[in-house]
C-alpha positions as CSV (number, residue, x, y, z in Angstrom):
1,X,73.6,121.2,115.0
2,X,76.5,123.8,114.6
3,X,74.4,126.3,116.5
4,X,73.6,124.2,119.7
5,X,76.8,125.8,121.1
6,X,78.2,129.2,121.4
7,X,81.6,130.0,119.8
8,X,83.0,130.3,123.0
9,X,81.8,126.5,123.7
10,X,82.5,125.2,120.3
11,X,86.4,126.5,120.8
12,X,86.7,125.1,124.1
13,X,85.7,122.0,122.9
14,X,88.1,122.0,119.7
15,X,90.9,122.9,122.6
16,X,89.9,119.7,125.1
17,X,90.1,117.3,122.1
18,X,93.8,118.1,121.7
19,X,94.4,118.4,125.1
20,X,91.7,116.1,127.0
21,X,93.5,116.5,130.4
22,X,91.5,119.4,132.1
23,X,94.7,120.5,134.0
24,X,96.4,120.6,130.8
25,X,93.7,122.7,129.0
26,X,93.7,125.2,132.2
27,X,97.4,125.5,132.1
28,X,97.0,125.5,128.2
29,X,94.4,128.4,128.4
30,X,95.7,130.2,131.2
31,X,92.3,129.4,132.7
32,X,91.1,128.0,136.4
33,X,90.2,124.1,136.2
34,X,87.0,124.8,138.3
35,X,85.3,127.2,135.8
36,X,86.7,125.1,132.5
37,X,85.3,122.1,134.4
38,X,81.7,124.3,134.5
39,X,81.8,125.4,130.9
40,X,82.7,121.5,129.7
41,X,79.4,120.6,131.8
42,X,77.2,123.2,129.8
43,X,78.4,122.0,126.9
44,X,77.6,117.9,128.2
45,X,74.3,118.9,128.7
46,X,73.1,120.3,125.5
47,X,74.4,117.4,124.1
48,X,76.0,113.6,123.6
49,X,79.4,115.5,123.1
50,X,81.0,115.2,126.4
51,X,80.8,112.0,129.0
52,X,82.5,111.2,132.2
53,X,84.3,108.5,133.2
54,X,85.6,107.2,136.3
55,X,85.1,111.3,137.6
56,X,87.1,112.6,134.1
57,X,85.4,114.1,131.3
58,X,85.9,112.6,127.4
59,X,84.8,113.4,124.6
60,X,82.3,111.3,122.6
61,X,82.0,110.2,119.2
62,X,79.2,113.0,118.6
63,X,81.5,115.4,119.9
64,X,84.5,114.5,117.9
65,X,82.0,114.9,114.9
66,X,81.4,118.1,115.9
67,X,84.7,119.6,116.2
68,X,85.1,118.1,112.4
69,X,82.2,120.2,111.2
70,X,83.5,123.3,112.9
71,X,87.4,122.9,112.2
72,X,85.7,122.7,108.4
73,X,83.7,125.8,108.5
74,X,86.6,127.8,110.1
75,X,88.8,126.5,107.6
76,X,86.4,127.2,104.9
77,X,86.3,130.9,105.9
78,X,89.6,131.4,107.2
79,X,88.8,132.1,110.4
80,X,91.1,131.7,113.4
81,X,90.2,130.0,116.8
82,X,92.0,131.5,119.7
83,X,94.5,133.4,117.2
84,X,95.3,129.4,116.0
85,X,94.6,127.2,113.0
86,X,95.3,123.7,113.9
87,X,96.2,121.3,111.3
88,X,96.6,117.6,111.9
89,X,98.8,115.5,109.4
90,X,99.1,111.8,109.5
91,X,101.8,109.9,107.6
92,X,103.8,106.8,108.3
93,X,106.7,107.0,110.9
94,X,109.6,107.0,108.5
95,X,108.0,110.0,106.6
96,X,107.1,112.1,109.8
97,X,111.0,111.4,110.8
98,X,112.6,112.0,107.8
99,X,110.3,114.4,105.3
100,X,107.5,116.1,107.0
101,X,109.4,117.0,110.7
102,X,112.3,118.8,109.7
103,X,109.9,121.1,106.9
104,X,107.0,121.7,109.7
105,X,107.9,125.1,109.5
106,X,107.5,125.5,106.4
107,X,104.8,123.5,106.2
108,X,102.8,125.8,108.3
109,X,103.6,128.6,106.5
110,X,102.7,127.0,102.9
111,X,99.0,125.9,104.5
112,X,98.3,129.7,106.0
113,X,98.0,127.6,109.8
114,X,99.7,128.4,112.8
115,X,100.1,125.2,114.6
116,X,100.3,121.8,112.6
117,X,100.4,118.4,114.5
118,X,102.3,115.2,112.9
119,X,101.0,112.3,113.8
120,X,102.9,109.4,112.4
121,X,101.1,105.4,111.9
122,X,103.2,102.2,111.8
123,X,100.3,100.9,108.8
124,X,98.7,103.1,106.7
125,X,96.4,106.0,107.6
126,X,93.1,105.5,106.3
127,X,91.5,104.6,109.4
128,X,92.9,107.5,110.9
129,X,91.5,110.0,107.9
130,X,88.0,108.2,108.1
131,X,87.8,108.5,111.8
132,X,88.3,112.6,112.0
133,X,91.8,111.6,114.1
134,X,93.9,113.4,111.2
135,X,92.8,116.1,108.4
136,X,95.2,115.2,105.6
137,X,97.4,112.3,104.7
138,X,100.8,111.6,102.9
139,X,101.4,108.0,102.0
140,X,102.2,105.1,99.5
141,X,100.0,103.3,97.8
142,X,96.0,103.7,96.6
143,X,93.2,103.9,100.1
144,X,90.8,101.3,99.7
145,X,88.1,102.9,100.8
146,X,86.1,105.1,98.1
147,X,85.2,108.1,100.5
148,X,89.3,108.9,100.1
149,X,90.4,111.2,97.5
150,X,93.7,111.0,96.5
151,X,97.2,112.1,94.9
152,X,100.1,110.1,93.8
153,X,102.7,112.8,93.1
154,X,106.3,111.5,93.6
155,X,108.2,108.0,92.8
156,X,109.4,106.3,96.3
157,X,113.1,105.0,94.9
158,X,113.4,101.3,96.9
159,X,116.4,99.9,96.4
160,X,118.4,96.6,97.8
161,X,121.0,97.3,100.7
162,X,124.0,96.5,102.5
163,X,125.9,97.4,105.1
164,X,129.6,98.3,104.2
165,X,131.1,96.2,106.7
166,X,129.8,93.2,104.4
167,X,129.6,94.7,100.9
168,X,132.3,93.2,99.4
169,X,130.4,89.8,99.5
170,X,127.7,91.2,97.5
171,X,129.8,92.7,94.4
172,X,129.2,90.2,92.6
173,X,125.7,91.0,92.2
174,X,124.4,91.5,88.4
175,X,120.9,91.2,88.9
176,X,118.0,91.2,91.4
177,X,117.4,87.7,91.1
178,X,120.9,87.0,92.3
179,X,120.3,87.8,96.2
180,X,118.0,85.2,96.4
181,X,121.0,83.0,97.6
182,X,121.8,86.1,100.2
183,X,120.1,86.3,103.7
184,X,117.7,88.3,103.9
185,X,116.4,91.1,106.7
186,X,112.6,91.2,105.9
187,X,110.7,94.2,105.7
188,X,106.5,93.7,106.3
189,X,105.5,96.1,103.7
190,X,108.4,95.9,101.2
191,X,108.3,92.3,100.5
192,X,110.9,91.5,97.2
193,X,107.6,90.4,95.4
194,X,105.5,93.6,95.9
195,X,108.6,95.7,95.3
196,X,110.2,94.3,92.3
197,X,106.9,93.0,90.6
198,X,108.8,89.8,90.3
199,X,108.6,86.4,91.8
200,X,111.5,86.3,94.0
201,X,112.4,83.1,96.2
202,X,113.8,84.4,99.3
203,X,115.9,80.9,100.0
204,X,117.2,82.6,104.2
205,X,115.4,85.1,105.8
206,X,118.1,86.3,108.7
207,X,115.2,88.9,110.5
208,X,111.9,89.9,109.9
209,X,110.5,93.6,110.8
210,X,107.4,95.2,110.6
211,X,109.0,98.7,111.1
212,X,111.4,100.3,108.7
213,X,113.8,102.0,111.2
214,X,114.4,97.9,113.0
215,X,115.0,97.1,109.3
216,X,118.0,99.7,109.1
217,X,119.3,99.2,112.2
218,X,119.6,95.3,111.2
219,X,120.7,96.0,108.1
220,X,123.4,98.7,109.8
221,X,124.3,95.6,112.0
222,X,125.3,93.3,108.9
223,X,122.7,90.6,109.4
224,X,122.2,91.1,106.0
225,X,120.7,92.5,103.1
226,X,117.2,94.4,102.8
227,X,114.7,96.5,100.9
228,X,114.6,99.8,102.0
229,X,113.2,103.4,100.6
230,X,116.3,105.3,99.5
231,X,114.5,108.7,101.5
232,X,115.0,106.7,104.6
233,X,118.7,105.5,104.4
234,X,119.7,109.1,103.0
235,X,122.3,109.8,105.5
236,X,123.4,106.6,106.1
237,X,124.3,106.2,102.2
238,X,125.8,109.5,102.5
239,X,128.3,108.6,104.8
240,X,129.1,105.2,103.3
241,X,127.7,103.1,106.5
242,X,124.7,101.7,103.9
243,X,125.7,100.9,100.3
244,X,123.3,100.6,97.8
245,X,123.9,97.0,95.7
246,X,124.8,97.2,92.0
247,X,122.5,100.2,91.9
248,X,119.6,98.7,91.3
249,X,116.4,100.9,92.2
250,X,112.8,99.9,92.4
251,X,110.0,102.9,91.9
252,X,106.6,101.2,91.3
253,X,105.6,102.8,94.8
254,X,104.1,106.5,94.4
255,X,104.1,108.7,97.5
256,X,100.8,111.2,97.5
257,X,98.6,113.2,99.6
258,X,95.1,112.0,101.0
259,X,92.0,113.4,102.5
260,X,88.3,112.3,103.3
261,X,86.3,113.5,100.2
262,X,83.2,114.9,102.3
263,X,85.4,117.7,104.1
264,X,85.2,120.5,101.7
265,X,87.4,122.7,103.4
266,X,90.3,120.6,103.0
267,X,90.5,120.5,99.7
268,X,92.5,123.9,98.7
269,X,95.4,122.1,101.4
270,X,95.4,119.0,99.9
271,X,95.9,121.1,96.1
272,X,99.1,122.8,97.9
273,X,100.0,119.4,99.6
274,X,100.3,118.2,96.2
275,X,102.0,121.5,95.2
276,X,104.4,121.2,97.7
277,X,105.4,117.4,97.4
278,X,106.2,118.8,93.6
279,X,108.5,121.3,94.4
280,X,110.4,119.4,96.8
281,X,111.1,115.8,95.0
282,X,114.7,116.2,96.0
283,X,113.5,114.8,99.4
284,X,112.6,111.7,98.4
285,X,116.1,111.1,96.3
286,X,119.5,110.2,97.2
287,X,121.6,113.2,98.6
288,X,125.2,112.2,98.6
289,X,126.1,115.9,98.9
């Protein structure tokens, strides 16, 4: 299959996945629409790897395959398209915001590529690593699916918080159990069950969220009290607007790094992604510095 197409064909067609607007790719390229156009019809007709639709070209599921296969075998041999590895790393949006965004540059230089894409997923990001859409993972938890190999390098520090505004009310506070009596600002994925590994009553909830960052800002706005991971309140504990209450920490959750088992080629980046995770813990742990 990988010699249906010339090298020339197989890079456009890496280039018009990440930018599947043909005036984008020609201004991208440096390149006249009407010939790219051309070239992307030679390559549609030696295979299921470019349609059109409604007079616009898209790439298929065949072709999106393809580019996997290549992407791997440049990888494996360290080869550079257009003077340009491209790396695409999925994580969940708190991560990408707070951990993985402000290192990208170092983060390309510790994986040897050029250009590295962050591509952030309110859930988790196994669809995303079993569909080709990302080439390497960092995120809570264990995949379900067996075709993901995975990491789990570095505790994720949840702990109970408050506002300052409102803090006094909650000085009181000896033990976990006691803010069952408290409202509550309700997190989807950090539920006080699944967190503490405790049945916990939650008598009011005052808001529920599905996102982390609508949890903070509640919690910022003194609706109440909620669970949230320590790496994503950093700042705000730092300059006293969150307060964390009676200390009490929660690390049962394990940050790691994933990738799709059958690519070959990405497994030396997922040994440095582990590496790397290592050497930086202090990311994931309260700065009050």
């Amino acid at each position: 299959m990988e010699s249906i197409l010339t090298s020339v064909e197989a890079e456009l067609l890496i280039q018009f996945e990440q930018y599947p607007s043909l005036e984008m790719l020609a201004k991208t390229l440096y390149r006249d629409p009407t010939a790219i156009s051309r070239q992307l019809k030679r390559i549609s007709e030696k295979g299921d790897f470019l349609t059109k639709a409604s007079g616009r070209w898209k790439i298929t599921d065949t072709g999106q395959k393809f580019n996997q296969l290549t992407k791997d075998y440049l990888l494996s041999q360290k080869r550079i398209v257009n003077h340009d590895v491209h790396l695409k790393v999925g994580s969940t949006r708190e991560f990408c915001i707070r951990v993985l965004a402000p290192n990208i540059k170092k983060l390309e230089k510790v994986f040897g590529v050029n250009s590295l894409s962050l591509i952030s997923f309110e859930g988790s990001v196994e669809n995303a690593l079993l569909s080709g859409q990302i080439d390497l993972a960092f995120d809570c938890g264990r995949p379900y699916s067996p075709d993901i190999t995975f990491k789990q390098v570095l505790a994720e520090p949840i702990s109970p918080v408050v506002s300052s505004k409102i803090f006094q009310g909650y000085k009181n506070i000896q033990h976990f159990k006691d803010l069952e009596d408290h409202p509550h600002i309700l997190c989807d994925r950090l539920h006080p069950d699944r967190v503490s590994k405790k049945t916990f009553r939650i008598k009011k909830v005052a808001s529920y969220s599905n996102d982390i960052a609508v949890a903070r800002s509640l919690c910022l706005a003194s609706h109440g009290w909620g669970l949230l991971p320590v790496y994503a309140i950093k700042e705000e504990l730092r300059t006293n607007k969150l307060r964390i209450i009676n200390n009490i920490s929660f690390s049962s959750e394990k940050f790691g790094v994933w990738y799709l088992r059958e690519r070959k080629s990405i497994l030396p980046l997922f040994f440095i992604a582990i590496d790397w995770l290592r050497q930086n813990e202090h990311l994931m742990a309260i700065d009050m510095t």
